[in-house]
C-alpha positions in Angstrom: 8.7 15.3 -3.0 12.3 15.6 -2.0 13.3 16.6 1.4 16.7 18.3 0.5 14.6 20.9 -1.7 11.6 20.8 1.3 11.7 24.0 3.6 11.5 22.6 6.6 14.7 21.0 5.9 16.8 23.9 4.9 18.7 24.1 7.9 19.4 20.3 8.3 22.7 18.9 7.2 22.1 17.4 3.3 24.2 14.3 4.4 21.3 13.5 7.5 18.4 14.1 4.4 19.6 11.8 1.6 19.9 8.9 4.4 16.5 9.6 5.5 14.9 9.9 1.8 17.1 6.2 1.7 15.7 4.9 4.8 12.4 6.0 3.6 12.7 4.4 0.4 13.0 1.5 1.3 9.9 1.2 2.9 7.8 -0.4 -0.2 6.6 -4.1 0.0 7.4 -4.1 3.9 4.5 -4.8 6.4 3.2 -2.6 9.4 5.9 -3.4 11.6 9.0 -3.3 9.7 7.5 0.3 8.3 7.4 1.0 12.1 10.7 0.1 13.0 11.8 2.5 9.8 10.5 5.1 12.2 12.5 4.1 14.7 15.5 4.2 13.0 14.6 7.5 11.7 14.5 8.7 15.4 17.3 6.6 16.4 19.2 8.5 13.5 18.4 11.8 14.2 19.3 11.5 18.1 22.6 10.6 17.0 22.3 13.9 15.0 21.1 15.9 17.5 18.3 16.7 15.0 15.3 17.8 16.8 12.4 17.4 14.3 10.0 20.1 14.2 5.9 19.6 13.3 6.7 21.2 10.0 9.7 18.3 9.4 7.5 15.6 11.4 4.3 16.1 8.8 6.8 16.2 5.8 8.5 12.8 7.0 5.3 11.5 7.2 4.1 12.8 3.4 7.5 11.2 2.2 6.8 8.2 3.7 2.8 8.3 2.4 3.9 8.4 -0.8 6.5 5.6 -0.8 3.6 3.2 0.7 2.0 1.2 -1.7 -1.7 3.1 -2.3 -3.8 -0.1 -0.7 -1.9 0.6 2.4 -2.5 4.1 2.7 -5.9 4.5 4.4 -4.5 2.4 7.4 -1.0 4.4 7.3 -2.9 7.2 8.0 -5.3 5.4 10.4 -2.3 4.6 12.4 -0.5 8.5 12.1 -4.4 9.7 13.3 -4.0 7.2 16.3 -0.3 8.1 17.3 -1.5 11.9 17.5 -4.2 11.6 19.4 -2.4 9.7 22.3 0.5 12.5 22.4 -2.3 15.5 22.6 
């Protein structure tokens, strides 16, 4: 997947995409909490953007991220994403 190319990014600045794909990328081999504080940043970065993300960019980010997880850690990647949304419904 690349977020650039991703139409729930088309109206985001390029720039604010390939450091997020970066940010992203770097993700593989880290444990549970460094791939938290990823997210974080990620938010961190987009308030200093003024990027508000939208579900459409929110469930992309998290496919990006999925797929740059090793596939053992997965299941409890997506445990955790399952967890997060039902505590903000």
């Amino acid at each position: 997947m690349d977020l650039i190319k991703h139409p729930a990014f088309k109206e985001v600045d390029h720039e604010f995409i390939t450091s997020l794909e970066k940010t992203i990328s770097s993700v593989s081999g880290k444990s549970d909490i460094e791939v938290i504080g990823t997210l974080m940043a990620i938010s961190n970065e987009a308030n200093k953007k003024n990027v508000q993300f939208t579900s459409d960019m929110q469930i992309a980010l998290l496919e990006y991220l999925k797929s740059r997880i090793p596939a053992h850690k997965q299941p409890q990647f997506e445990a955790l994403v399952s967890l997060i949304a039902s505590k903000m419904s």
